[in-house]
N, C-alpha and C positions, 0 to 999 in steps of 0.2 A: 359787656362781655368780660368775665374776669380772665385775666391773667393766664391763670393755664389752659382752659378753655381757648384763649388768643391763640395762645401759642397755638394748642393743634388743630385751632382750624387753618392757620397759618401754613405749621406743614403739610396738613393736606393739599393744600392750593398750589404751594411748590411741589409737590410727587405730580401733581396733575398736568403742573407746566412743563415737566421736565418730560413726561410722554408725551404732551401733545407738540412740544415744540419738539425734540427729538425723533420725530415721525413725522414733521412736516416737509417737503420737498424744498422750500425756504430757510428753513433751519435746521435742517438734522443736520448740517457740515458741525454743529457744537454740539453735537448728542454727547462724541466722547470726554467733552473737555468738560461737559456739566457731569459726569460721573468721578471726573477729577478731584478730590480732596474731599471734604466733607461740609455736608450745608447743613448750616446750623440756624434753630429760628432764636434770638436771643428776646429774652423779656427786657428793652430796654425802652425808657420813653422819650418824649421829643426832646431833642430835635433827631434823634438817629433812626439814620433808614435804612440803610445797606454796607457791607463791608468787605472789602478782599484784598489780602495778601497775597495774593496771586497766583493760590491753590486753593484754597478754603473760600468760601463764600459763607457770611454771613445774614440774613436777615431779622429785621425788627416787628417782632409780633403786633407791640402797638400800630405801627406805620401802615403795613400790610392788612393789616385788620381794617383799615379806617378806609384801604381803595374799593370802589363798586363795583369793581367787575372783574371777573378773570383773564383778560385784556392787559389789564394793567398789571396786574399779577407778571404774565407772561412777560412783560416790557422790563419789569424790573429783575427778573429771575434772568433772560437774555441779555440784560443790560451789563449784570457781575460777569457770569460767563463771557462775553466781549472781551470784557480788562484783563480778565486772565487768559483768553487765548490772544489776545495783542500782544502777552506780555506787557502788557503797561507800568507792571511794578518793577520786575528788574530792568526793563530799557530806562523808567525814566524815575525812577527811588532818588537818586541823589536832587535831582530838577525839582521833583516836589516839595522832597527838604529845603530846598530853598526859597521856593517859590508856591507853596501848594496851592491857594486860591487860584494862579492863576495857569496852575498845572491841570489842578480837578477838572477846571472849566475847558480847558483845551481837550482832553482824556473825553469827557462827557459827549462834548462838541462830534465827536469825530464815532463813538460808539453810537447815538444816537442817531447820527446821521446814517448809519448804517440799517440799523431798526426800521426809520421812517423810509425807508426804500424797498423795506419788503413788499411785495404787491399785494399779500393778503390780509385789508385793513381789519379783519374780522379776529385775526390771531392775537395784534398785537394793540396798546390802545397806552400812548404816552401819560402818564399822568401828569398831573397840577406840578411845575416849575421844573419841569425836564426839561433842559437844554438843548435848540435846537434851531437850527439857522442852514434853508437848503443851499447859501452860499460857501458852505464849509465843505460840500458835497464832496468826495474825492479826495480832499484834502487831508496830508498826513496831520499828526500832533506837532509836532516840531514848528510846521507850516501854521496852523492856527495859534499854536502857543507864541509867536514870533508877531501876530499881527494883532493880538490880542494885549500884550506887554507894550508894542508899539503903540497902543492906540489910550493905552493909561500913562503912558511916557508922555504923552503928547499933548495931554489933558480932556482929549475927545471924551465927552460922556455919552455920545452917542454908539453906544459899545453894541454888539449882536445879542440876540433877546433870544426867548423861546416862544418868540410871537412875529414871526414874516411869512408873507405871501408866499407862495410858488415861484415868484419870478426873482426874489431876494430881497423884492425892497419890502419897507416896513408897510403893514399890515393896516387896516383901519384903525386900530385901535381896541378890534374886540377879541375878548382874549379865545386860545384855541386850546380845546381842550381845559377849560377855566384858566389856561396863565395868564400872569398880568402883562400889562401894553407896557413897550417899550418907555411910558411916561409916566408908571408907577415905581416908585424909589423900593429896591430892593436890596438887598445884603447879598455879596458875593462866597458868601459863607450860607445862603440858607437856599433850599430848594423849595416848592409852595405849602402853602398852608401853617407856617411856624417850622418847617422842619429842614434840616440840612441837607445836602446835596453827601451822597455816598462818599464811606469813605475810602480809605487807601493803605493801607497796613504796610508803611516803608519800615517801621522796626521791624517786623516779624522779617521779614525778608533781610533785612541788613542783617539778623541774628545768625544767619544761616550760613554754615560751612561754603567755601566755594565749590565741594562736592556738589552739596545739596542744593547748589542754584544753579546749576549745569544740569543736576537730574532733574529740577524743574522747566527747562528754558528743553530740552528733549522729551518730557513727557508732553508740555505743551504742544512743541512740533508734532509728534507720535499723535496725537488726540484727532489735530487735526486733520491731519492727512488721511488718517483710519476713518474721519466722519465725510472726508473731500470723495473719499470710493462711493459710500449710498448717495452722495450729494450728487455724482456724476451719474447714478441711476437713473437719476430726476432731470438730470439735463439740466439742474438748477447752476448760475452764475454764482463763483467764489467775487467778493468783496474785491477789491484792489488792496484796503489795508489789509488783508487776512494774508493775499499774495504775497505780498511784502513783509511779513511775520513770519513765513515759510520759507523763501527766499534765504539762502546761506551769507550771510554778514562777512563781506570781505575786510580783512584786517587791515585797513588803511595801511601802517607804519610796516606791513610786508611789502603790501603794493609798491611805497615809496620805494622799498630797500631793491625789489627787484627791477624796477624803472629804472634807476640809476643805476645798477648793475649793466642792464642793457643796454644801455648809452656808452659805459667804457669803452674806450678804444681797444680795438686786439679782443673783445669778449667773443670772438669766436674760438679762439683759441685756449681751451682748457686743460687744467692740468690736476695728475690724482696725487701727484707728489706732498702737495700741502694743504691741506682742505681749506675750503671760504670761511675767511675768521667770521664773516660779518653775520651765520647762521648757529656757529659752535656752541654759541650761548643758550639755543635753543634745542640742543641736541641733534639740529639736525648735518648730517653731512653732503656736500657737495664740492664738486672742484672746486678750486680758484684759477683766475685766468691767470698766462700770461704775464698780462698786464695790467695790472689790477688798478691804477692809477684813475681815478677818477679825474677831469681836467674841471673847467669854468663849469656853476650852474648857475643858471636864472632864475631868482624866485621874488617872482613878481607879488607882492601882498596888497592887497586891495584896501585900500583906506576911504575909500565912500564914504559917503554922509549916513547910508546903511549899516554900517559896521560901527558898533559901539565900543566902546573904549573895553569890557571884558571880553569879548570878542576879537579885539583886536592883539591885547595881552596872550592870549590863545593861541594866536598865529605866532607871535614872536616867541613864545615858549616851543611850538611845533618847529619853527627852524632852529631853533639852537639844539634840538635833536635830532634832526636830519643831518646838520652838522656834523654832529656828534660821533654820531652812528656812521655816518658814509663816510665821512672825513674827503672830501674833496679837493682840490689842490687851491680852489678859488670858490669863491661863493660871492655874487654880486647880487645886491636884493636892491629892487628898480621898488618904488612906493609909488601906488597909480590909483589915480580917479577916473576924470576924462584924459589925462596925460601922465607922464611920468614928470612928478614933482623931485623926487629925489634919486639919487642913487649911494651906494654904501657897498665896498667891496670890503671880502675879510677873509685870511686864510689859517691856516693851520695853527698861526701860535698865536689868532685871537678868537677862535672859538668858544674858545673858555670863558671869554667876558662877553659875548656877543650878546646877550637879552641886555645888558646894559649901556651898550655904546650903540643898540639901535634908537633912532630918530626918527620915526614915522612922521610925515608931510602928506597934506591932501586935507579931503575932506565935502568932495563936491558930487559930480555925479558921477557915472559909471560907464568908460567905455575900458572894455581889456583890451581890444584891437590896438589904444593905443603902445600897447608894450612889446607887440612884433614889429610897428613902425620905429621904434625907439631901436630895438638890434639891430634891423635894417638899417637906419641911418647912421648908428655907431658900428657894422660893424661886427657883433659883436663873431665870440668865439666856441658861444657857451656849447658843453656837449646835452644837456638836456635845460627843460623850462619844470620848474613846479610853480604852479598858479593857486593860490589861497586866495579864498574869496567864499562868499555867500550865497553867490548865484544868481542875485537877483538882477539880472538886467536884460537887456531885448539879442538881437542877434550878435555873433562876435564878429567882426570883420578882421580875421588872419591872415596875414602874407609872409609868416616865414614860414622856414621847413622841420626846424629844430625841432626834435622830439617834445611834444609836453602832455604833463601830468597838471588835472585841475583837482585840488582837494575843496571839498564843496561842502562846507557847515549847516547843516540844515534846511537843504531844500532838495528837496528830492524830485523836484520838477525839471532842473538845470539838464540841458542836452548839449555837451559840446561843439565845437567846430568837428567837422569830417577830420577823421585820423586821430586825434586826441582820447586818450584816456582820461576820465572823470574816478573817482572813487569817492563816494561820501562819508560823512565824517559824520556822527551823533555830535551834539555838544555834549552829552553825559562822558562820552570816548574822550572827552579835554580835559575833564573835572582833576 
């Protein structure tokens, strides 16, 4: 087949996908966001398959010419549209920059997952090295990009394939849909057949005003919501990541500002006489109280065998701005695993050096319980708790009363003790 011939049988097959998946009661929730930007079939040859900057979709006339069915077609055409109504590029552009192989692969993991769950096997038909593991099922990017890095951190070569059973574990050994078995040596840069796994256009995106990425991350939301009405026609179920795409991104470092606001002493007592410095910066106006005096906080950071040392850099940069910012009369930050190893109090006139004179201690496993036993037993006086941490560990066992905030880096699974506010953090939110 030559070249331009490729091509427009190429686009016919995508105009074909895009009605017959935007009229399906499983996928029309993406009708509006595939009408998003412009799909282009480009003449390019292996190893490129696919491409999105996270309006545009591009496709590879040779790649798409070479699949057998329009199944596959459909897979791949539904697979760009995913990434751009995830937003995948502007939530996680800087993470790829740094990390793309092992971002692609998380990205893919989780789009995929979504695909192989539609019920009707007849629309959609993965092709040769499509990534995909029903143990990811559910599970955000962040969540498989984190166990995925751990698992090369580690040296495991037993990594997740695009060849497991229904139940998670691995497979006989015969490939599904032709991919190769978990005990063929593959390239984490190639998807099957000599070709690479889609790409991701983080410069187009970084080039782009922050107008213009704001009117992308609202046309995105707009799309879906406009395709979530005929979706609801259909009585068809929205994804959970799609929920969470739609879901309004609480600004952590508000949350923080207002938490600790609420814990003031006297904060019921407001005044119009002088507005709250701690919002002027942001235009916005409100009283200040009273007594505006923030007193002791507790900000317990989690040094587990879980939290890696840039991760941990992270949290200490995140308290020398909550410092910063709230300026509180004391700041004691307990260092906890299964216990509190350390403690570090600092006030006002060492704020300023405090990413330097902190000393993180720890390094074992994870219980936070132990850090309401720790005030309990000292005592303490703090007027609020901020809890950094990761999230990962089993129930918390709480026994004080002190108001606390848990900021939670990348799992979006983490459910607090009764009464505690949680707010999650992106790690892209740290960069």
């Amino acid at each position: 087949m030559g070249d331009i011939k490729a091509v427009d049988f190429v686009h016919n097959r995508i105009k074909q996908a895009h009605s017959v998946l935007s009229r399906h009661p499983e996928t029309c929730l993406y009708g509006a966001v595939m009408l998003m930007g412009e799909s282009t079939v480009v003449d390019k040859p292996k190893p490129f398959t696919a491409c999105t900057d996270g309006r545009n979709k591009f496709y590879g006339a040779q790649y798409l010419s070479e699949l057998e069915t329009q199944g596959e077609i459909n897979f791949i055409v539904l697979h760009e549209n995913l990434h751009v109504g995830l937003n995948h590029i502007p939530r996680f552009a800087s993470m790829v920059r740094k990390d793309p192989n092992t971002m692609n692969r998380a990205m893919d993991y989780v789009v995929n997952g979504i695909i192989e769950n539609i019920k009707d096997k007849k629309l959609v038909s993965r092709p040769e090295g499509g990534l995909y593991d029903p143990m990811f099922d559910g599970w955000s990017v962040t969540e498989v990009y984190e166990y995925l890095r751990k698992k090369q951190e580690s040296g495991d070569s037993n990594q997740p394939s695009n060849n497991k059973s229904k139940n998670g574990s691995p497979s006989d050994g015969k490939p599904k849909n032709g991919s190769p078995s978990d005990n063929e040596p593959k390239s984490q840069s190639e998807g099957g057949g000599g070709y690479e796994f889609d790409k991701h256009d983080v410069d187009a995106f970084e080039k782009m005003s922050k107008q213009e990425a704001e009117e992308l991350k609202t046309d995105v939301g707009d799309a879906l919501r406009a395709g979530g009405i005929l979706a609801g026609r259909f009585g068809a179920n929205t994804p959970r990541a799609i929920d969470e795409a739609l879901e309004a991104k609480e600004d952590w470092r508000r949350v923080t500002a207002d938490f600790m606001s609420n814990a003031v002493r006297g904060c019921n007592e407001y005044t119009w006489r002088k507005m709250n410095r701690r919002w002027l910066a942001e235009d916005i106006y409100r009283p200040s109280m009273e007594d505006e005096t923030l007193g002791e906080v507790i900000v317990g950071i989690d040094t587990s065998g879980s939290i890696e040392g840039s991760l941990l850099s992270r949290f200490v940069a995140e308290l020398a701005s909550i410092c910063e910012g709230c300026q509180p009369e004391k700041v004691r930050v307990l260092w906890w695993d299964t216990c509190v190893h350390g403690e570090q109090v600092f006030d006002e006139q060492t704020y300023t050096n405090i990413r330097k004179l902190l000393k993180p201690v720890g390094g074992g496993g994870t219980k936070p319980g132990c850090v309401s036993q720790y005030m309990n037993k000292n005592r303490t006086n703090a007027q609020c708790v901020i809890m950094l941490s990761d999230g990962y560990f089993g129930s918390v066992e709480w026994t004080n009363t002190t108001p606390v905030l848990w900021l939670v880096i990348g799992n979006g699974g983490f459910a607090p003790p009764v009464g505690h506010k949680v707010v999650r953090v992106d790690r892209e939110d740290l960069e």
